[in-house]
C-alpha positions in Angstrom: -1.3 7.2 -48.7 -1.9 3.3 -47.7 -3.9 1.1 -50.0 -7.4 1.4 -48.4 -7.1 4.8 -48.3 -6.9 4.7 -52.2 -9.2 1.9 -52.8 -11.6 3.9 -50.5 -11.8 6.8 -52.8 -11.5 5.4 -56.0 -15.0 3.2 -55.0 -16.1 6.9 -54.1 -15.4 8.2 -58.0 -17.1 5.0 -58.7 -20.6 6.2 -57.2 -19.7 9.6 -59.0 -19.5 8.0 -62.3 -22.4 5.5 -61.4 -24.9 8.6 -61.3 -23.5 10.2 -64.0 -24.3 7.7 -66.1 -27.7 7.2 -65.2 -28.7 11.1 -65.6 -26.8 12.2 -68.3 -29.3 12.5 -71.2 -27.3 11.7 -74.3 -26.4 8.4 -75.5 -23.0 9.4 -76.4 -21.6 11.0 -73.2 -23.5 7.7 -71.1 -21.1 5.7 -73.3 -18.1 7.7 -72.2 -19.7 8.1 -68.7 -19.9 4.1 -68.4 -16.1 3.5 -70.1 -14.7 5.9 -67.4 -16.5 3.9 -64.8 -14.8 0.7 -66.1 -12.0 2.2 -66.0 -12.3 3.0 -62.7 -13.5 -0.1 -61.6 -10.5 -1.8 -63.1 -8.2 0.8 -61.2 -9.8 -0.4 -58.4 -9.4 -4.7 -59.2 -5.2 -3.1 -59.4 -5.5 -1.4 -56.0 -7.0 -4.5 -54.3 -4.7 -7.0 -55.8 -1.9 -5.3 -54.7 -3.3 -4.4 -51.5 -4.2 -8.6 -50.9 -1.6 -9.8 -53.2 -3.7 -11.5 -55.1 -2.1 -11.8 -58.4 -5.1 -13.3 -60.0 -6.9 -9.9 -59.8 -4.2 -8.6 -62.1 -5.6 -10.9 -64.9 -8.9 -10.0 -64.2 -8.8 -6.5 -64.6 -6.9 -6.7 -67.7 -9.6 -9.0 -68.6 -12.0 -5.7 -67.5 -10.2 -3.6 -69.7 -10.6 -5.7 -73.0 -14.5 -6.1 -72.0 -15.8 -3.2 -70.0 -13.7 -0.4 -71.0 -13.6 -1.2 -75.0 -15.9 -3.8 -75.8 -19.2 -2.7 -74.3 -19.3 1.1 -75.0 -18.1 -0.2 -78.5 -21.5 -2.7 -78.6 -23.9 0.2 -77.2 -22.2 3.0 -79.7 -22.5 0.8 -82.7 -26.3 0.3 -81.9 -26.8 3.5 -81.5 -25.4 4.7 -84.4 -27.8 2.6 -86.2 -30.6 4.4 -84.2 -29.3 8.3 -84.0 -32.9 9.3 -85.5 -34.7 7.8 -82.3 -35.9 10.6 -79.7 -34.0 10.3 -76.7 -36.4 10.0 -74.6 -36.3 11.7 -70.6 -36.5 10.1 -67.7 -39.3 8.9 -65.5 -38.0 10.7 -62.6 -36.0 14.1 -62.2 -32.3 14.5 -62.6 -32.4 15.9 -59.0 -34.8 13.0 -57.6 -32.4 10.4 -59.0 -29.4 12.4 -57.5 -31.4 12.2 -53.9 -32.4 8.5 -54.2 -28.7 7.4 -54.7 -27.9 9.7 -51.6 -30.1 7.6 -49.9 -29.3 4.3 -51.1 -25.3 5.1 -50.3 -26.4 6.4 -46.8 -28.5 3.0 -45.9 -25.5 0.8 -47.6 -22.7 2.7 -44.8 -25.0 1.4 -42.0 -26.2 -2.0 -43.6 -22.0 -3.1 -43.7 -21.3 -1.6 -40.6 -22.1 -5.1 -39.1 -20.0 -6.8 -41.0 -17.2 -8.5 -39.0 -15.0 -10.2 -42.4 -11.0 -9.3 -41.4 -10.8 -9.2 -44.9 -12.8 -5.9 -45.2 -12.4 -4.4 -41.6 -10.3 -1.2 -43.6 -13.0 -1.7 -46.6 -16.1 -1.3 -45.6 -16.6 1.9 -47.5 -15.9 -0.3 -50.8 -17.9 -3.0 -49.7 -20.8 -0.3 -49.0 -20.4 1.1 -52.5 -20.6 -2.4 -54.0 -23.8 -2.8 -52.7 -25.2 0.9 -53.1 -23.6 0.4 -56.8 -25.9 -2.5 -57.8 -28.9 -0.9 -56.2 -28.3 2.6 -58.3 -28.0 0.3 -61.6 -31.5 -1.1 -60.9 -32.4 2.7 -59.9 -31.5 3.0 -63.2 -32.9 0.5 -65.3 -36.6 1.5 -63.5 -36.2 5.5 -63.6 -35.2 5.3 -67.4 -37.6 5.2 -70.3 -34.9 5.0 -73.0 -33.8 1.0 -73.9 -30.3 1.7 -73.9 -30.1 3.7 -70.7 -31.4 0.9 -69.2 -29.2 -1.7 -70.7 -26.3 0.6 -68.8 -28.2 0.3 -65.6 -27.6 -3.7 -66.0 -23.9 -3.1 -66.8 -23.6 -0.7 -63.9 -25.5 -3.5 -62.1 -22.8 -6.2 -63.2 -19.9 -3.7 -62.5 -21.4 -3.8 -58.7 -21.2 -7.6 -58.9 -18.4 -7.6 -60.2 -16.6 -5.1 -57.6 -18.0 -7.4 -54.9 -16.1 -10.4 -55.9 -13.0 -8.6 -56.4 -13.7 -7.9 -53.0 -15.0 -11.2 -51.1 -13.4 -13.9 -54.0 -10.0 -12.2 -55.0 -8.3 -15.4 -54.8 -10.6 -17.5 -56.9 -9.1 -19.1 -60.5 -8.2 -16.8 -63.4 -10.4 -18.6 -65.4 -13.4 -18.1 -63.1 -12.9 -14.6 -63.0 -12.3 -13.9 -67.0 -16.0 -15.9 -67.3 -17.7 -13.5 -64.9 -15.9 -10.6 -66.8 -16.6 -11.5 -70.1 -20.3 -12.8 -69.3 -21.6 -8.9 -69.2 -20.6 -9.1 -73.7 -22.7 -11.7 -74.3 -25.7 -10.0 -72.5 -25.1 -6.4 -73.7 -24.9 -8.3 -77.5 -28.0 -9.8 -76.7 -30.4 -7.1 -75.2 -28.5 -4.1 -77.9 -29.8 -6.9 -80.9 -33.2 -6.7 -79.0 -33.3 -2.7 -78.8 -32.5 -2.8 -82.3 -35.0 -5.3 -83.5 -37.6 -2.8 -81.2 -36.9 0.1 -83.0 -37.0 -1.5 -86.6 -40.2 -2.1 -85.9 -41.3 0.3 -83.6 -39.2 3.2 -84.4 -38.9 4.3 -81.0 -36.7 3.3 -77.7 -39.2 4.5 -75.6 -39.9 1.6 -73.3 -43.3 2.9 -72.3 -44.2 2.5 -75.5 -44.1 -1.4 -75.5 -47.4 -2.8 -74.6 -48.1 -2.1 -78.6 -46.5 -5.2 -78.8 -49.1 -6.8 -76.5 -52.0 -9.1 -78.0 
């Protein structure tokens, strides 16, 4: 099998995992759901190096493995643990509308990169596609979910979409570039899991339909 073929298809298991993690209800399998993904996605930063020879990938996605693999399923669990009597709240849209929406987003990302005339990605475009369909799923997410925490994922799976492009487009950019965009996704998950958790404490609910108490 040559390397696109390979990077191709693991991008595919990336949309997989993507949706997964968005309909799954409990907190706990999203966590593993999102880890897998990361693990995935850093599969994929491997494949691409070695397929560009870009040994600053390598770095990178050990980098990815430390942050999005252990670190922020580790944040989100230990919130959550703190929270296990809050209602997991549904989504605002059905498992199988969600499931037809990121059809559709995939099937208008294949055309919008078709265009695109990079060298660099002429065997790629599939990942390239899945980049962009990948960020657009993450805000899918975000929007269709009423629970805080399934929407904090939607902005990692938003970040891992990012993050997939530059490993894409900017393989070759300084190691220490590329650890800072890796590592910027802790310091946000920190911040918006201290938030949920300040919510609920006073709230006692994740629901985030149920914010405009806090209004006036």
């Amino acid at each position: 099998m040559t390397g696109s073929f390979i990077i191709n298809n693991l991008a595919g298991l990336l949309v997989v995992t993507s949706i997964l993690t968005t309909i799954v209800r409990a907190i706990p399998t999203s966590i593993v759901m999102y880890g897998f993904q990361s693990l995935v996605l850093v599969m994929i930063m491997f494949a691409i190096g070695n397929y560009f020879a870009a040994s600053e990938l390598y770095s990178w996605a050990v980098t990815a493995i430390v942050t999005k693999v252990i670190l922020v399923p580790l944040i989100v669990y230990l919130t959550y643990r703190k929270m296990k009597k809050a209602k997991i709240e549904g989504g605002i849209l059905p498992v199988s509308v969600i499931v037809i929406f990121a059809a559709l987003i995939m099937f208008a990302c294949h055309f919008v990169v078709q265009p695109v005339k990079l060298p660099l990605v002429s065997e790629l475009k599939p990942v390239l596609a899945v980049s962009l369909g990948h960020f657009l799923i993450g805000l899918m997410c975000i929007i269709s979910q009423r629970n805080i925490l399934k929407q904090i994922f939607g902005y990692c799976l938003m970040e891992n979409g990012a993050s997939l492009t530059l490993a894409l487009l900017a393989n070759r950019v300084p190691k220490l570039v590329e650890i800072g965009i890796t590592t910027d996704a802790i310091f946000a998950v920190v911040v918006m899991c201290y938030f949920a958790r300040r919510i609920y404490c006073v709230l006692h609910t994740l629901d985030a339909n149920k914010l405009n108490t806090l209004k006036g």
